[in-house]
PQR file with spaces between the fields and no chain letter, atoms N, CA, C, O and H, PARSE charges and radii, in Angstrom:
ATOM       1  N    UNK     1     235.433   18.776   -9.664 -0.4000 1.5000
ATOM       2  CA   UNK     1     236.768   19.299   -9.479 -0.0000 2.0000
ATOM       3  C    UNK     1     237.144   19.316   -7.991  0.5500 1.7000
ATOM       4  O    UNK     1     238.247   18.925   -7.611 -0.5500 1.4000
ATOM       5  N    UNK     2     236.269   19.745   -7.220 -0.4000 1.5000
ATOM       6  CA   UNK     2     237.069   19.933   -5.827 -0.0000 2.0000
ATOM       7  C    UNK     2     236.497   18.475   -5.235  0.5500 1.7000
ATOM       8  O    UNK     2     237.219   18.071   -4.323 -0.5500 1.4000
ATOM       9  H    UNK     2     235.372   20.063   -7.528  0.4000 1.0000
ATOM      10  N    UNK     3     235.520   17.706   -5.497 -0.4000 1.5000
ATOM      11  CA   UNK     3     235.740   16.445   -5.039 -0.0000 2.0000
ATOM      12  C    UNK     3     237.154   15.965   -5.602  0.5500 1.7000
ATOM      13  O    UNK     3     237.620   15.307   -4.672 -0.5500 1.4000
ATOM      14  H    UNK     3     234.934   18.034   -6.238  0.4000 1.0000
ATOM      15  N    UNK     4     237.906   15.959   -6.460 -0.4000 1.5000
ATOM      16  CA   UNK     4     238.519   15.123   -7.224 -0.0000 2.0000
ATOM      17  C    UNK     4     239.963   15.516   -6.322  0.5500 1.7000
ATOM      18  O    UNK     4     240.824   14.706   -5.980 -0.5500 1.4000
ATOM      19  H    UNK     4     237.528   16.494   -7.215  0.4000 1.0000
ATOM      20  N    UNK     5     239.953   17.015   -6.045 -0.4000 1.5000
ATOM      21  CA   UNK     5     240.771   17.809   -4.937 -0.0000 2.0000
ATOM      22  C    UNK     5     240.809   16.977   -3.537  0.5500 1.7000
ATOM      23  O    UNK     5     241.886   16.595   -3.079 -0.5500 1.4000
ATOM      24  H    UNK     5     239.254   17.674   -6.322  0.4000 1.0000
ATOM      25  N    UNK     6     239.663   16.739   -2.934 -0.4000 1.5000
ATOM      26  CA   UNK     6     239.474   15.796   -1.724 -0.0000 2.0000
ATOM      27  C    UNK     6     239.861   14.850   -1.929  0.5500 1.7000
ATOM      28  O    UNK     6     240.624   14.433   -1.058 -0.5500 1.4000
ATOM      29  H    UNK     6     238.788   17.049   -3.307  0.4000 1.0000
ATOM      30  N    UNK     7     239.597   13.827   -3.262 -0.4000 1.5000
ATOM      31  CA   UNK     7     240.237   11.814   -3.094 -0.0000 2.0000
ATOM      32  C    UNK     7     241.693   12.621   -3.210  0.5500 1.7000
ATOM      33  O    UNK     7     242.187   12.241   -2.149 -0.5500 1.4000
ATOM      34  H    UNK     7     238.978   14.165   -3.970  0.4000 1.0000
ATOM      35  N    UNK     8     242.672   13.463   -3.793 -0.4000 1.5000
ATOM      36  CA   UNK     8     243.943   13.275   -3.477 -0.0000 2.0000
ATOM      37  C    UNK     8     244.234   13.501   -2.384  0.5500 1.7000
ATOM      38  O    UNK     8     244.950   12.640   -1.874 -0.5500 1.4000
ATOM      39  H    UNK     8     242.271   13.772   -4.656  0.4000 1.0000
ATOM      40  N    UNK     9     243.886   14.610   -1.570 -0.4000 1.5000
ATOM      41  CA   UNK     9     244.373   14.719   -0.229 -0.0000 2.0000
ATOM      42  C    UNK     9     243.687   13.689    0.958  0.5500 1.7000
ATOM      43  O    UNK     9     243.676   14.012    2.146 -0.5500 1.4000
ATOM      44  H    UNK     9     243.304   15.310   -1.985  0.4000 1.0000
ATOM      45  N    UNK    10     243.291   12.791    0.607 -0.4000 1.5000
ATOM      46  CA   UNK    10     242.590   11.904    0.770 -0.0000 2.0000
ATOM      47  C    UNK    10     243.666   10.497    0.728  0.5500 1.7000
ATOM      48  O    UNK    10     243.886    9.747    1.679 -0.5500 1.4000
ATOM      49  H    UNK    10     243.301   12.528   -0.357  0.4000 1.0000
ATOM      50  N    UNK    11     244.284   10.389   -0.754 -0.4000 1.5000
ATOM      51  CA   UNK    11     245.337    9.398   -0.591 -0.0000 2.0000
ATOM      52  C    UNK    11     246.365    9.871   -0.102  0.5500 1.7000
ATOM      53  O    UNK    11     246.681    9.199    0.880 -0.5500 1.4000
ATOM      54  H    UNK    11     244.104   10.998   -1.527  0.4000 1.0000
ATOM      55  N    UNK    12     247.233   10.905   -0.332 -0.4000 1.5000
ATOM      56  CA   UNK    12     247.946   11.723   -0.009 -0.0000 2.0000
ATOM      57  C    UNK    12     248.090   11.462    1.735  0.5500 1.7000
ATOM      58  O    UNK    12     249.197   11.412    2.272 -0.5500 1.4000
ATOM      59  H    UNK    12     246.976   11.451   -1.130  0.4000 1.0000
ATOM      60  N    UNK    13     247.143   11.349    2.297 -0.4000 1.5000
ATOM      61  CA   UNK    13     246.989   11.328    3.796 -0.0000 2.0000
ATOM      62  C    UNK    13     247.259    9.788    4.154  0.5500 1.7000
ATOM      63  O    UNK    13     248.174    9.589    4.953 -0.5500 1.4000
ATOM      64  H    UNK    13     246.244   11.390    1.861  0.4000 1.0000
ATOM      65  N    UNK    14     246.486    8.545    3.596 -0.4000 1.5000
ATOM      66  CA   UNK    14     246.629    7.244    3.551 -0.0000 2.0000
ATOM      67  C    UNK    14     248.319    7.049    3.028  0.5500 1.7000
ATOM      68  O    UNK    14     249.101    6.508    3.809 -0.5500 1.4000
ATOM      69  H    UNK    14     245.743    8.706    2.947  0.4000 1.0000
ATOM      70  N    UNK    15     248.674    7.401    2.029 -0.4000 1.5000
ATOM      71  CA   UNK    15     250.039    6.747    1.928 -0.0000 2.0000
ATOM      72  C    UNK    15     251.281    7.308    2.938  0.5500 1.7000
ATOM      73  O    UNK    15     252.233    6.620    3.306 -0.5500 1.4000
ATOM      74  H    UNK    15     248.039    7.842    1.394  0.4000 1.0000
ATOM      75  N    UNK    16     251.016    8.846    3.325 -0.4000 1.5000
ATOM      76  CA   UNK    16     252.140    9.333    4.173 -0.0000 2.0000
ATOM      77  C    UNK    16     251.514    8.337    5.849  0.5500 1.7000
ATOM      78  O    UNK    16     252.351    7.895    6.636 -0.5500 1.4000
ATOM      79  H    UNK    16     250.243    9.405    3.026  0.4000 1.0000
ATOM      80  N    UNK    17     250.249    8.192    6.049 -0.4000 1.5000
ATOM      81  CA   UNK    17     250.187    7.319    7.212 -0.0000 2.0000
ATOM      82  C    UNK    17     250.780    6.320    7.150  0.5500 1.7000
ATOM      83  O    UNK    17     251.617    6.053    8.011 -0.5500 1.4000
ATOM      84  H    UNK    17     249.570    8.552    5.409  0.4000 1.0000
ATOM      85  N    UNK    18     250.452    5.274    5.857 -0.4000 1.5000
ATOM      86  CA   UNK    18     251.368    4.036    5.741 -0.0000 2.0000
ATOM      87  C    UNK    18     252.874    4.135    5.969  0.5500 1.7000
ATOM      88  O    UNK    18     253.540    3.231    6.473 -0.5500 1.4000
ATOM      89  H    UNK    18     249.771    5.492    5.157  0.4000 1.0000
ATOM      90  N    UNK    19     253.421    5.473    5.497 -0.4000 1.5000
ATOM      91  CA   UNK    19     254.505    5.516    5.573 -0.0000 2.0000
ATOM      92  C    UNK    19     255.513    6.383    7.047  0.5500 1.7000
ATOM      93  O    UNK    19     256.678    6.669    7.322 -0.5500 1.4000
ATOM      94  H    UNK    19     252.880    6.208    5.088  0.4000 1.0000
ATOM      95  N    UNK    20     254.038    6.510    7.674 -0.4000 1.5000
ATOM      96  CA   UNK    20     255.008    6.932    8.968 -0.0000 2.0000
ATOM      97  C    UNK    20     255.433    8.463    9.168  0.5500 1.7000
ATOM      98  O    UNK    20     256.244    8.909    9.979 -0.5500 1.4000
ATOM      99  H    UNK    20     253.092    6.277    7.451  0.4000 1.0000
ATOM     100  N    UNK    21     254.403    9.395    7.877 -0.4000 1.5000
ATOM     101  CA   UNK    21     254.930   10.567    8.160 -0.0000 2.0000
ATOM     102  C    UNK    21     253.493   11.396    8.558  0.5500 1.7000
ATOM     103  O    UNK    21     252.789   12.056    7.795 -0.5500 1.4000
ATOM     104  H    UNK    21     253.744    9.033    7.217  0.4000 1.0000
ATOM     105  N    UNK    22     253.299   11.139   10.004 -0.4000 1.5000
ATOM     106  CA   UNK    22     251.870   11.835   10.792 -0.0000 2.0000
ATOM     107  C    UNK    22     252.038   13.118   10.509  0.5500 1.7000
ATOM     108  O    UNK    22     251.056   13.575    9.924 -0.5500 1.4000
ATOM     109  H    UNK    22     253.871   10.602   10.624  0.4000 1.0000
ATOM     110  N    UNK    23     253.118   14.087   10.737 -0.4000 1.5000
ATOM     111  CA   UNK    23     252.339   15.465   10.095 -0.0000 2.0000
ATOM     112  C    UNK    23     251.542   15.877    8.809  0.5500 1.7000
ATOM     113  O    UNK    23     250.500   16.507    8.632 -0.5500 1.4000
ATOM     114  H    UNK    23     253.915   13.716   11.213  0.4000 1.0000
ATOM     115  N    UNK    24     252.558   15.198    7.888 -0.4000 1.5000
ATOM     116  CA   UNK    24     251.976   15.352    6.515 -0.0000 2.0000
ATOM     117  C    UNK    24     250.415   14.649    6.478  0.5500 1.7000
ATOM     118  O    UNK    24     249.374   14.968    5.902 -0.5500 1.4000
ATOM     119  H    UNK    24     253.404   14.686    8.032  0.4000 1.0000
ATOM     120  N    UNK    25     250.661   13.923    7.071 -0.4000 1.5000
ATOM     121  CA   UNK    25     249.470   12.892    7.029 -0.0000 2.0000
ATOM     122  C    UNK    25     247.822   13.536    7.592  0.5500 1.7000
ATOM     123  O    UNK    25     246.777   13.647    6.951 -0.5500 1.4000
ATOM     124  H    UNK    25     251.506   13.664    7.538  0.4000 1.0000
ATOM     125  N    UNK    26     248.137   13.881    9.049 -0.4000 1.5000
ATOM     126  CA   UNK    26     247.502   14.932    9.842 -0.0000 2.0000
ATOM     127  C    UNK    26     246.787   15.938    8.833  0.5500 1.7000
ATOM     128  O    UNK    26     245.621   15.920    8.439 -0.5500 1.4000
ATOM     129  H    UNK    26     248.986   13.791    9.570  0.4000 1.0000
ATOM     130  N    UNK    27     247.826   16.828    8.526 -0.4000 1.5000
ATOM     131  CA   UNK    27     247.155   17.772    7.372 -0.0000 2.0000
ATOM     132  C    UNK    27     246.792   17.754    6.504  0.5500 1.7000
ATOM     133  O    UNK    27     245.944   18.500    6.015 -0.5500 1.4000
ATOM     134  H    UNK    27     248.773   16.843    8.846  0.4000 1.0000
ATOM     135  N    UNK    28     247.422   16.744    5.977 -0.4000 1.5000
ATOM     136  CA   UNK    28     246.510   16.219    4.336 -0.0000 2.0000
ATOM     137  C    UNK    28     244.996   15.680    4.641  0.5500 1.7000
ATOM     138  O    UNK    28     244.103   15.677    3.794 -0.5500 1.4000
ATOM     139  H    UNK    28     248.111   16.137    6.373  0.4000 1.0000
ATOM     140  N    UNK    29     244.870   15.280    5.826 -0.4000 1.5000
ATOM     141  CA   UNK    29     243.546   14.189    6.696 -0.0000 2.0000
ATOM     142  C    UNK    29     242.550   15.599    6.657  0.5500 1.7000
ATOM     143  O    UNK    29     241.478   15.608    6.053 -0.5500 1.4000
ATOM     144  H    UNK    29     245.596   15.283    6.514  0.4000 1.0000
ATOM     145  N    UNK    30     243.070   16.734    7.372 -0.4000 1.5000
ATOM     146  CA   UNK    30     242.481   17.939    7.547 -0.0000 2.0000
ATOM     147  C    UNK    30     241.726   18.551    6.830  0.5500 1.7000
ATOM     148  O    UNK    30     240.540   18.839    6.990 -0.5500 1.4000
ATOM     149  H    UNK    30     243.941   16.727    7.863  0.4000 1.0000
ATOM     150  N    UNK    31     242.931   18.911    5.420 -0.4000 1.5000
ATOM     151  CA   UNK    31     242.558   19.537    4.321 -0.0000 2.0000
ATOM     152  C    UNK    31     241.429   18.739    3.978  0.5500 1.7000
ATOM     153  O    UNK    31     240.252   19.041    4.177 -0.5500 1.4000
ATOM     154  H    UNK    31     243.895   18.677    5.291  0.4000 1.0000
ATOM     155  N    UNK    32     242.029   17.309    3.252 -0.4000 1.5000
ATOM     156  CA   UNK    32     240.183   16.666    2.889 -0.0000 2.0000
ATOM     157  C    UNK    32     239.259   16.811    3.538  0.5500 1.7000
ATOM     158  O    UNK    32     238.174   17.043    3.005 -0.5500 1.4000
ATOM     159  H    UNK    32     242.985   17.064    3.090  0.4000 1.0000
ATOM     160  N    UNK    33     239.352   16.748    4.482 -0.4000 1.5000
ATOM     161  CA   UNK    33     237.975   16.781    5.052 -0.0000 2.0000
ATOM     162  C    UNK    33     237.402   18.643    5.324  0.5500 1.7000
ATOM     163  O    UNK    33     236.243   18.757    5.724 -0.5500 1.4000
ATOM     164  H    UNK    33     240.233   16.559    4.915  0.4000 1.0000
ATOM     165  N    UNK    34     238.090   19.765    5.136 -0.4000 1.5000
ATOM     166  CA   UNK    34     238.103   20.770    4.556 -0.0000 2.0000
ATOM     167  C    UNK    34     237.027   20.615    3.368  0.5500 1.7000
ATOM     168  O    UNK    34     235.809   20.780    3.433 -0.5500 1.4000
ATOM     169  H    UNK    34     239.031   19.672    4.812  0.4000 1.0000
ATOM     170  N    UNK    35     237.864   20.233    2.206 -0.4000 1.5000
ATOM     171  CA   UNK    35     237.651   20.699    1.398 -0.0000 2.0000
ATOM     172  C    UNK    35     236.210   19.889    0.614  0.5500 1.7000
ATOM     173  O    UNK    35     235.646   20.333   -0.385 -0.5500 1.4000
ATOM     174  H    UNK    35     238.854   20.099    2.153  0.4000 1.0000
ATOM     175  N    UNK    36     235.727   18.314    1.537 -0.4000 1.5000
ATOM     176  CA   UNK    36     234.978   17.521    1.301 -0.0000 2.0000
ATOM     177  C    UNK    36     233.711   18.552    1.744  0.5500 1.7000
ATOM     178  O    UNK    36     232.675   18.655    1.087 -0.5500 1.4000
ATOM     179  H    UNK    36     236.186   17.953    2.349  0.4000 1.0000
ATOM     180  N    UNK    37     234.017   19.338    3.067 -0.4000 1.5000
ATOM     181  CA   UNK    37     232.338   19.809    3.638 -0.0000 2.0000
ATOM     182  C    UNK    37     231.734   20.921    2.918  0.5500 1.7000
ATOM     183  O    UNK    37     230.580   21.347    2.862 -0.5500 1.4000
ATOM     184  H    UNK    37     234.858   19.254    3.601  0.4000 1.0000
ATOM     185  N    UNK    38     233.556   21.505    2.031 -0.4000 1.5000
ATOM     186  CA   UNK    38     233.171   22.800    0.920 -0.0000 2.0000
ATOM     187  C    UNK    38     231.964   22.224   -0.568  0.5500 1.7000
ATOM     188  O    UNK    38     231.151   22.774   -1.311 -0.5500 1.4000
ATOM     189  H    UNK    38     234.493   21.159    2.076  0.4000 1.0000
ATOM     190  N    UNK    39     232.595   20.605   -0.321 -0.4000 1.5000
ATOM     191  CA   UNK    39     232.063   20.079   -1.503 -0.0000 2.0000
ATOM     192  C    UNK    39     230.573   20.029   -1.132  0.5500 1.7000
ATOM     193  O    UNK    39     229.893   20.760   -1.852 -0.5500 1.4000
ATOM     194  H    UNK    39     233.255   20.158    0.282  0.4000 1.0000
ATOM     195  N    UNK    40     229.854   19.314   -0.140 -0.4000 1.5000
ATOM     196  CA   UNK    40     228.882   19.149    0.429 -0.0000 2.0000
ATOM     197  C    UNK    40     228.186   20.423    0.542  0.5500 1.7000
ATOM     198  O    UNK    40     227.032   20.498    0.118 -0.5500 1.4000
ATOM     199  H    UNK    40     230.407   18.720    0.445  0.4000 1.0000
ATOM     200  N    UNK    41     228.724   21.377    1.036 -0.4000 1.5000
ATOM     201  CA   UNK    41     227.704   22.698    1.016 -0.0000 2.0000
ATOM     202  C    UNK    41     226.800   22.925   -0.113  0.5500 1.7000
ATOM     203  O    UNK    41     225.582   22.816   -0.257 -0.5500 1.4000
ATOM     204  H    UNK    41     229.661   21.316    1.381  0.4000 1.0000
ATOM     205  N    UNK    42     228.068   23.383   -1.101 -0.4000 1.5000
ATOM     206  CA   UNK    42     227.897   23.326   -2.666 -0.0000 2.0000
ATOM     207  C    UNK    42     227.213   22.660   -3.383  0.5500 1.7000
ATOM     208  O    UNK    42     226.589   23.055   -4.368 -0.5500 1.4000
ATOM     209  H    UNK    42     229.057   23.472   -0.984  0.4000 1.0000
ATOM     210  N    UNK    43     227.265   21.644   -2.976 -0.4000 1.5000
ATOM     211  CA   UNK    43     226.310   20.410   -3.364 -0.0000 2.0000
ATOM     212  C    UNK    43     224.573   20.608   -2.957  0.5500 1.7000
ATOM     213  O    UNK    43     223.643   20.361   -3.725 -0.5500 1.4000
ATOM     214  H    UNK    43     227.772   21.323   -2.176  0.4000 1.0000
ATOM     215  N    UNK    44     224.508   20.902   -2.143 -0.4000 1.5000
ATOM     216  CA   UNK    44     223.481   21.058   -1.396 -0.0000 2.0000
ATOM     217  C    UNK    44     222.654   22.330   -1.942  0.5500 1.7000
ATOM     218  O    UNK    44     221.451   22.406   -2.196 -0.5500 1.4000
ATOM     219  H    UNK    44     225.263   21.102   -1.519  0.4000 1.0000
ATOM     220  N    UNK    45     223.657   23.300   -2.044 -0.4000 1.5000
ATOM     221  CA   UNK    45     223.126   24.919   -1.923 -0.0000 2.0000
ATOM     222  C    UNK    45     222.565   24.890   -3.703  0.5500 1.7000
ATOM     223  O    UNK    45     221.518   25.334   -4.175 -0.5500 1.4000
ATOM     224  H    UNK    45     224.634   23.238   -1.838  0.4000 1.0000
ATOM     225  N    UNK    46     224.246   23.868   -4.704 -0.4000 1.5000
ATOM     226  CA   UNK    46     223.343   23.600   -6.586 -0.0000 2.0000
ATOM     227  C    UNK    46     221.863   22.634   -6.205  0.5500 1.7000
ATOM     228  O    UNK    46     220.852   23.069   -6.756 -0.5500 1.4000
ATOM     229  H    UNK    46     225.096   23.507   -4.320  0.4000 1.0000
ATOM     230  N    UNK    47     221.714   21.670   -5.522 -0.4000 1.5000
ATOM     231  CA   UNK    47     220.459   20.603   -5.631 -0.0000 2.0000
ATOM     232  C    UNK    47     219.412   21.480   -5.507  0.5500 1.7000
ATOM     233  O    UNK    47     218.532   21.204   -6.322 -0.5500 1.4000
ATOM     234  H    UNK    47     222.535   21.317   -5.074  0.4000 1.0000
ATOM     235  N    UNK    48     219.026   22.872   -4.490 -0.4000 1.5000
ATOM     236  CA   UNK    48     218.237   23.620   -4.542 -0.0000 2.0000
ATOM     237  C    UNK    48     217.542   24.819   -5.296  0.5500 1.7000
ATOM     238  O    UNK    48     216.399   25.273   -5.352 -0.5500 1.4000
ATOM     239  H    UNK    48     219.741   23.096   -3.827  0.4000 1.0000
ATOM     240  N    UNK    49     219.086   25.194   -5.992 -0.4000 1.5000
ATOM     241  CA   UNK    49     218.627   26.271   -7.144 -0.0000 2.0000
ATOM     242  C    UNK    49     218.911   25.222   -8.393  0.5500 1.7000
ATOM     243  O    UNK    49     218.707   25.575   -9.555 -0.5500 1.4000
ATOM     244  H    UNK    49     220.015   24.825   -5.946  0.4000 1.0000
């Protein structure tokens, strides 16, 4: 689920770049990568228990 959260803000960021709108773009770039390192923790912290 929250990977699936990251690929949209993920395209979300790629198409407003294509299209020339850097704020949206900026923050959408942000958020994924936010919400990718939430994924990674998580990931990490289930592989152990």
């Amino acid at each position: 689920m929250l990977l699936r959260w990251t690929l949209i803000f993920l395209v979300v960021a790629l198409v407003s770049g294509a299209l020339g709108l850097w704020g949206v773009s900026g923050t959408a770039a942000d958020i994924a990568k936010i919400l990718f390192f939430v994924f990674l923790v998580l990931w990490i912290i289930s592989f152990f228990f």
